[in-house]
C-alpha positions as CSV (number, residue, x, y, z in Angstrom):
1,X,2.9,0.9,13.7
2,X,2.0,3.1,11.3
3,X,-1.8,3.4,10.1
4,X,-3.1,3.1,6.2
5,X,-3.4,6.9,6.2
6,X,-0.2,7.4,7.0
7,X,0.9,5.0,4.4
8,X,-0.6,7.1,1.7
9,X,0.8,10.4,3.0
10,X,4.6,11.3,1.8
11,X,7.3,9.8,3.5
12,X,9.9,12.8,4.7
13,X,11.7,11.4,7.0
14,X,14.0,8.2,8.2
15,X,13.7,4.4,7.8
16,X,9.7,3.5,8.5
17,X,8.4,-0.2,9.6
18,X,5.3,-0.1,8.2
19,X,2.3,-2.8,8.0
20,X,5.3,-5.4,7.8
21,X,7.0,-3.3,5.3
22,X,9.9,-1.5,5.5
23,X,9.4,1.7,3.9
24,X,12.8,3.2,2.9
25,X,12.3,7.8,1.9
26,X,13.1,7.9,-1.8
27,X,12.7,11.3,-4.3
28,X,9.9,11.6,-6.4
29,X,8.8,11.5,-9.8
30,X,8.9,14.8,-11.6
31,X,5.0,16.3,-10.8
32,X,3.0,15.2,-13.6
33,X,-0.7,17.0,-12.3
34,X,-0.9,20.4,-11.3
35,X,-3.8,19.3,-9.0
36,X,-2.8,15.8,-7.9
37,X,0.9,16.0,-7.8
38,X,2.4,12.5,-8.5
39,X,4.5,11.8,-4.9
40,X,6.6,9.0,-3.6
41,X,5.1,7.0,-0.5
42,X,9.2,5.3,-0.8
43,X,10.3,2.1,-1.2
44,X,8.5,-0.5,-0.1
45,X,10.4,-4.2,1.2
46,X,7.2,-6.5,1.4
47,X,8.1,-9.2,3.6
48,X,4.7,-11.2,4.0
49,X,5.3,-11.0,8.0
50,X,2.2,-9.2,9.0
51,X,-1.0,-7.4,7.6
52,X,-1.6,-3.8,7.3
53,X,-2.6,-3.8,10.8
54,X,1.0,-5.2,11.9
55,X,-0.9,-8.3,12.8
56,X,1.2,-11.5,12.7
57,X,0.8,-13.8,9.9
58,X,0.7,-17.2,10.6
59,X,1.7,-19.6,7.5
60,X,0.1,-22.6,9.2
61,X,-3.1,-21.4,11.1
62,X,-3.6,-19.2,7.3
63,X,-3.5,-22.8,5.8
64,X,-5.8,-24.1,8.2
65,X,-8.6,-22.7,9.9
66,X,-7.7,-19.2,9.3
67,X,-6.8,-15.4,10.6
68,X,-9.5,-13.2,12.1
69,X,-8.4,-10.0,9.9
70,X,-9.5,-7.0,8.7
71,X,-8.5,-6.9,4.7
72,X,-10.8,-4.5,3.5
73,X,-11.4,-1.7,5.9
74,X,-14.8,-2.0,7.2
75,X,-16.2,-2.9,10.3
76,X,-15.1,-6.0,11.7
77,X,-13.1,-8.6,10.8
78,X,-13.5,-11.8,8.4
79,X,-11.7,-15.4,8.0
80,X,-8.6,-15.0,5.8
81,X,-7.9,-18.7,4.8
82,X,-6.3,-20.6,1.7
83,X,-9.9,-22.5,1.9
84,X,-11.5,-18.7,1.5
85,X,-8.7,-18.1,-1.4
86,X,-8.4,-14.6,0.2
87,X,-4.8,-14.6,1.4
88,X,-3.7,-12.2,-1.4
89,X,-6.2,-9.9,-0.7
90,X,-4.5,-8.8,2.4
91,X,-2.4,-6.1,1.2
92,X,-5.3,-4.6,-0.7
93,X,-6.1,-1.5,0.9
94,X,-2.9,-0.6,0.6
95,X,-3.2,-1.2,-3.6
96,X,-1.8,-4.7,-4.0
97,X,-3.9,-7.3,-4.7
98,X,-2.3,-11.0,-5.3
99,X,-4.2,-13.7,-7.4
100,X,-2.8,-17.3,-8.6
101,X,-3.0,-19.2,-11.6
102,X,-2.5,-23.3,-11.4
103,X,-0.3,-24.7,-13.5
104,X,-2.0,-25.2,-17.1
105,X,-4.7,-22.5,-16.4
106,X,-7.3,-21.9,-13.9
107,X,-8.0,-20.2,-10.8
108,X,-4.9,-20.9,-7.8
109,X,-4.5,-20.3,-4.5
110,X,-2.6,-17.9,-2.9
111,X,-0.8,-18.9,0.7
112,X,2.2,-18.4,2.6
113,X,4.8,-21.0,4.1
114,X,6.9,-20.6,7.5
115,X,10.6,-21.0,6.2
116,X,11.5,-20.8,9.3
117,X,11.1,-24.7,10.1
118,X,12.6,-27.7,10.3
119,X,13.2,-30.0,7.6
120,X,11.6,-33.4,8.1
121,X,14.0,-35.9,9.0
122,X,17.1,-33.3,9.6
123,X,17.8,-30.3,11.3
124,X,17.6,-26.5,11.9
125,X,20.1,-24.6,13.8
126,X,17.9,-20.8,13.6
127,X,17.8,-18.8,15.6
128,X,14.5,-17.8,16.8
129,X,14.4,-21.9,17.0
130,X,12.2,-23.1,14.3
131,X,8.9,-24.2,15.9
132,X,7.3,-26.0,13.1
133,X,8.6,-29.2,10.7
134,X,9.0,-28.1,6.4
135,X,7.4,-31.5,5.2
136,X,4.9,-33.6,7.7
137,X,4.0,-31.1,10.1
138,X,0.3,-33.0,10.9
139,X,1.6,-36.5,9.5
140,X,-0.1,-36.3,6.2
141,X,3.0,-36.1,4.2
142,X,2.7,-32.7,2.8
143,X,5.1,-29.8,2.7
144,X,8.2,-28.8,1.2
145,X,12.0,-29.2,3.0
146,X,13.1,-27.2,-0.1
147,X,11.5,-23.9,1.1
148,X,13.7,-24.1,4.5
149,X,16.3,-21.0,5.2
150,X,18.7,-20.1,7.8
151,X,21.1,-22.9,8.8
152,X,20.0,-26.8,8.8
153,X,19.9,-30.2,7.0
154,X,17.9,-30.7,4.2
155,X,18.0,-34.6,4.0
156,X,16.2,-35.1,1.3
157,X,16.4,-32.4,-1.5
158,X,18.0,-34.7,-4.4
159,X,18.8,-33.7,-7.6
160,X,17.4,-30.3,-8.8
161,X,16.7,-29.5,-13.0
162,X,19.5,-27.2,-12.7
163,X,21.9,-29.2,-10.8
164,X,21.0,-32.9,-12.1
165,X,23.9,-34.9,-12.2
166,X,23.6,-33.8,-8.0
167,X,23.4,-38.0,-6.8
168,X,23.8,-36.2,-3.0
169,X,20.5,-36.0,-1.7
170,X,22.0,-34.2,1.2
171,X,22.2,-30.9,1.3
172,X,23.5,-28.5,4.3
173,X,22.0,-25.2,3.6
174,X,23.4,-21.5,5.1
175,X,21.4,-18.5,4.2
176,X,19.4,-15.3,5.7
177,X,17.0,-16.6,7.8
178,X,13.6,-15.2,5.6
179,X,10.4,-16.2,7.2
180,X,7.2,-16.0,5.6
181,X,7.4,-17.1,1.8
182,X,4.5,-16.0,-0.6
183,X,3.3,-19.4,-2.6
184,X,0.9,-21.0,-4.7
185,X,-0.7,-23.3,-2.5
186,X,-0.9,-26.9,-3.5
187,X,-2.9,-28.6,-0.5
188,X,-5.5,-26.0,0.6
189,X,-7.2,-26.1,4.0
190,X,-5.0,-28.7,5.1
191,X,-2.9,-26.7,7.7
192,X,0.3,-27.9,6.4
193,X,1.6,-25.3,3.5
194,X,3.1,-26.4,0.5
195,X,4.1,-25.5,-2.7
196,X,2.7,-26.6,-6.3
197,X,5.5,-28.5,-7.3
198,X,4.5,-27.6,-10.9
199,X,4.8,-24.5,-11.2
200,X,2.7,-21.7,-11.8
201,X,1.5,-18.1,-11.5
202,X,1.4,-15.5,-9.1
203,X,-0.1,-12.0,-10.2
204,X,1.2,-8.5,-8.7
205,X,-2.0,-6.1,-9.1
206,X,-1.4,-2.6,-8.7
207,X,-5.0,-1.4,-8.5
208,X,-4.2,2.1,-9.5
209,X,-7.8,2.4,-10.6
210,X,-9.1,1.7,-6.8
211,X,-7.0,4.1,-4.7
212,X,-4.9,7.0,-5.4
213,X,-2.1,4.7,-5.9
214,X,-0.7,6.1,-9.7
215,X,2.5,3.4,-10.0
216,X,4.7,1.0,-8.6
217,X,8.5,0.7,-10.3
218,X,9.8,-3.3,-9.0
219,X,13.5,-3.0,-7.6
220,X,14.0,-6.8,-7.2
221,X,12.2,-9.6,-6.2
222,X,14.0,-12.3,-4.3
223,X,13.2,-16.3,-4.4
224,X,13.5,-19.3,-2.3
225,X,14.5,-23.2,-3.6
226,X,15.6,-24.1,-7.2
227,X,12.9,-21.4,-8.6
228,X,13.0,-20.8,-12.2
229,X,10.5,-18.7,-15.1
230,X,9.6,-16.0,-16.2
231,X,8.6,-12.2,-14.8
232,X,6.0,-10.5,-17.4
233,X,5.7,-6.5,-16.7
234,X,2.2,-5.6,-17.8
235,X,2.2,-2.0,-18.5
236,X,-0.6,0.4,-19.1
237,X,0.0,1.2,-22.4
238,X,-0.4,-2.4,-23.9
239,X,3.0,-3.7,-23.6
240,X,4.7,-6.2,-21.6
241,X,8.3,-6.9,-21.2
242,X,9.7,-10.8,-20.2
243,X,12.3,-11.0,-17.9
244,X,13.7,-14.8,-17.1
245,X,14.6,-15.9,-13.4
246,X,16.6,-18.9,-12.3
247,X,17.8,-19.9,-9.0
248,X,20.6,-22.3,-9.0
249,X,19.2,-25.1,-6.4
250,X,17.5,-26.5,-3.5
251,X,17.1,-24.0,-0.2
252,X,19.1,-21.3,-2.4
253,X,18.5,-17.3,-1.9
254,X,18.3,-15.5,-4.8
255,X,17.6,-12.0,-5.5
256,X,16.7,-11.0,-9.4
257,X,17.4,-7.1,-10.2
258,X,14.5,-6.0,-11.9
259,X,15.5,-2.3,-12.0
260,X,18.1,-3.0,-14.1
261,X,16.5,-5.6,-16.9
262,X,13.8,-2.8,-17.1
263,X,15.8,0.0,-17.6
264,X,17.8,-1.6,-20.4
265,X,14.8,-1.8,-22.5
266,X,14.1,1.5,-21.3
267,X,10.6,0.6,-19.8
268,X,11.4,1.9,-16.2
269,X,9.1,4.7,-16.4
270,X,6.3,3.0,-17.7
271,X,3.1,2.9,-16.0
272,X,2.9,-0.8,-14.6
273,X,-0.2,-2.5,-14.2
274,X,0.7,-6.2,-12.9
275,X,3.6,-8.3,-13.0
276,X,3.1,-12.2,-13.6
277,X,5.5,-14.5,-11.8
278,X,5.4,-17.9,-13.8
279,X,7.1,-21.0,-11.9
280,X,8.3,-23.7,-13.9
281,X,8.4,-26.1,-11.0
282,X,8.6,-25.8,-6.7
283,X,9.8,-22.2,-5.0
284,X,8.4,-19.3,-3.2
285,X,8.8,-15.4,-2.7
286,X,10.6,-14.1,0.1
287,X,10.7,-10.3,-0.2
288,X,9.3,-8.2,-3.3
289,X,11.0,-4.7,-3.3
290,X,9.0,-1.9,-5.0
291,X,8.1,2.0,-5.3
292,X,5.0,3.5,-4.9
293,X,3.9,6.8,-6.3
294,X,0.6,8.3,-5.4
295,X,-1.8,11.0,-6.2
296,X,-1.6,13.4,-3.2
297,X,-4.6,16.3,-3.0
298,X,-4.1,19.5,-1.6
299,X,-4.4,19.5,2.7
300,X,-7.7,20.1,3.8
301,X,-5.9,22.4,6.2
302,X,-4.2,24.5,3.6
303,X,-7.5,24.6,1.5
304,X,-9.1,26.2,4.7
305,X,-6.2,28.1,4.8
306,X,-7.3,29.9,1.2
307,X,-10.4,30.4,1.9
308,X,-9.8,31.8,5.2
309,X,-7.0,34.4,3.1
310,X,-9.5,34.4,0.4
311,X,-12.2,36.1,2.7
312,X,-10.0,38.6,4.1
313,X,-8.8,40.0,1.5
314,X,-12.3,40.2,-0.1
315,X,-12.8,42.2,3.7
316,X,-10.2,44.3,2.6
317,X,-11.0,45.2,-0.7
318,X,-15.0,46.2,0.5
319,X,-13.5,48.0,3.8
320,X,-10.9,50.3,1.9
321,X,-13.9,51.0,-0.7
322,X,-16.0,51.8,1.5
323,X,-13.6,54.2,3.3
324,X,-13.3,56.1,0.1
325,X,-16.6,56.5,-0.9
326,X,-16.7,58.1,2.7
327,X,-14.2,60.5,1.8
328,X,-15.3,61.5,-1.5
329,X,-18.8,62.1,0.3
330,X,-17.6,64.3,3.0
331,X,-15.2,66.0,0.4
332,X,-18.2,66.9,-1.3
């Protein structure tokens, strides 16, 4: 596993697992700073399966009495909980910052949920088994058999907005097994994770002002359940573009191209500096798919490297001048 320095150096070389990320070698950005030359770090697939550590994340213990991590690089660990409303500060060192926004205004919480479960009252067939239950995990009723992926039963999922003349409340549901989903957190501190069924914001923060982290360019974003809203891209320059998502019903995949949607208002090489997810009702995030660009300084090595040419040929220029004045003397 890869450390956070190496996550800031250029990628050169094959497919990466990094922090829980994929990191996939892409071509940079035509060099903007003559100093700081604007690089690619690659593409990153955030998956929201471990920290930056490669520590596990654990939807349910993250929910409950929380993860002894490290989030912001000094000594020692603290509690990352939904009660401490820290969870989306675990990707920070890395430049990503994630904050939530109830439904109707103020402050959210940010948490995770094990898709990888079974729904309460039907089945999963998944393979690793599913070891925890969607809806009712610790009896109190809470959860959300909507959010389940791989292959099962979803008894209970009803009628959706987008599908509502659906009277089947069963549904039989085949897709890539995804694991952790990113949510806003309805229940907090209750051990059982669950979705606002109301909807929503999450917030993407590219802290470009922090780290040497210059951009990020989204490639897609991909949802869980009958997920529907809005994307706004919040670009340095004052702007903002709206892209709409909508996935079609309950315990559906669906991946939204945002390269594309930006690129046809031509606003793909904008600085970006956050990205609001807006939920209209229940889903989650599986996988967020982006680009990093970052300011890389010259190697201390090859700095040495100058001054270490730069002396020598200052040696150089003094020992041949000082030859010649010898010369000229004893010519004299």
């Amino acid at each position: 596993m890869k450390n956070l320095q190496q996550l800031i150096a250029p990628i050169a070389s094959a497919t990466l697992v990094v922090f829980g990320f994929n990191v996939l070698p892409t071509q940079g950005l035509p060099k903007q700073d003559t100093l700081f030359p604007e690089e690619t770090d690659g593409t990153v697939i955030l998956d929201f399966e471990t920290d930056l550590s490669g520590n596990s994340l654990n939807a349910n213990t993250l929910d409950d009495s929380g993860q002894s991590l490290d989030i912001d690089g000094t000594i020692g660990n603290e509690t990352v909980s939904t009660t401490n409303n820290n969870v989306g500060l675990i990707y920070q060192q890395a430049g990503l910052t994630i904050t939530a926004t109830a439904p109707g205004g103020g402050l959210g919480t940010v948490g995770l949920f094990n898709s990888n479960c079974t729904p309460d009252g039907g089945s999963s067939n998944n393979t690793p088994a599913a070891t925890v239950s969607c809806e009712n995990e610790n009896g109190n009723g809470n959860g959300d058999n909507d959010l389940a992926t791989g292959t099962g039963f979803n008894p209970d999922a009803g009628s959706s907005p987008e599908d509502p003349n659906n009277s089947d409340p069963n549904i039989n549901y085949t897709t890539e097994l995804q694991g952790n989903l990113l949510i806003l957190e309805e229940n907090v501190g209750d051990g059982e994770p669950d979705d606002v069924g109301a909807g929503g914001t999450l917030t993407l923060d590219f802290q470009t002002t922090q780290t040497d982290f210059i951009r990020a360019r989204i490639g897609s974003i991909t949802f869980v359940d009958d997920a529907s809203g809005d994307f706004v891209f919040n670009f340095r320059d004052g702007t903002n573009q709206t892209v709409s998502f909508d996935a079609p019903d309950e315990n559906d995949l669906t991946t939204v191209d945002i390269t594309n949607a930006l690129t046809n208002q031509n606003n793909e090489d904008k600085l970006l500096d956050s990205v609001d997810i807006s939920f209209s009702s229940s889903g989650g995030i599986s996988t967020i798919v982006y680009s990093e660009y970052r300011r890389v300084p010259f190697e201390a090595e090859t700095s040495f490297g100058i001054v270490i040419a730069g002396a020598y040929g200052l040696y150089r220029y003094y020992k041949h001048k000082k030859a010649a004045k010898i010369k000229q003397e004893n010519e004299e």
